[in-house]
N, C-alpha and C positions, 0 to 999 in steps of 0.2 A: 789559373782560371781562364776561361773562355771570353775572349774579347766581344761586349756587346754594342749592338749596334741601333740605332732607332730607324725607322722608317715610317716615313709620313706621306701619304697620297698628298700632291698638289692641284694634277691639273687629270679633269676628266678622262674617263677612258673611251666615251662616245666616239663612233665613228673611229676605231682604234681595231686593229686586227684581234680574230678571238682569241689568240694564242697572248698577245700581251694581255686583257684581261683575264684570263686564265692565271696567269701567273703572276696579278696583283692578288686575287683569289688564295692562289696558294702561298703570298705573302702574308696573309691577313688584313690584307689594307678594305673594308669595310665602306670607308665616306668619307670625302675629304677632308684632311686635315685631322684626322686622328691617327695620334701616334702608334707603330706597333713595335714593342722590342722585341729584335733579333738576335741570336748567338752567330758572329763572326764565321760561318761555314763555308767552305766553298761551292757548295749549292747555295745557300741564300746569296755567295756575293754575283753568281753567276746571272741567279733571276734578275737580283739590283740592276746589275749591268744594260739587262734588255728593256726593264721599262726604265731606267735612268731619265728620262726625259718627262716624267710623269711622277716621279718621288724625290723627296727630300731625304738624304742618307747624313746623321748625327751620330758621333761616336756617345755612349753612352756613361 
């Protein structure tokens, strides 16, 4: 089975380039602090990677 993962928005995406919030969008992260599960991909860990500085990454 497919290693999942959680991801939770922390910190604002204000004043943040549109391509990282683009790609909080295409995480699903919504408003902060709600959790979104993810399935372990190498596209979702690639997005992770870029806003890493703005989500909380929990093994599921």
């Amino acid at each position: 089975m497919a290693d999942k993962i959680i991801v939770t928005q922390v910190r604002s995406a204000i004043n943040k380039p549109k391509d990282q919030k683009d790609t909080l969008v295409a995480l699903g992260c919504k408003k902060l602090n709600r959790p979104v599960e993810k399935t372990a991909s190498p596209q979702v860990l690639g997005m992770i990677h870029k806003v890493k500085h703005l989500v909380k990454v929990e093994k599921a």
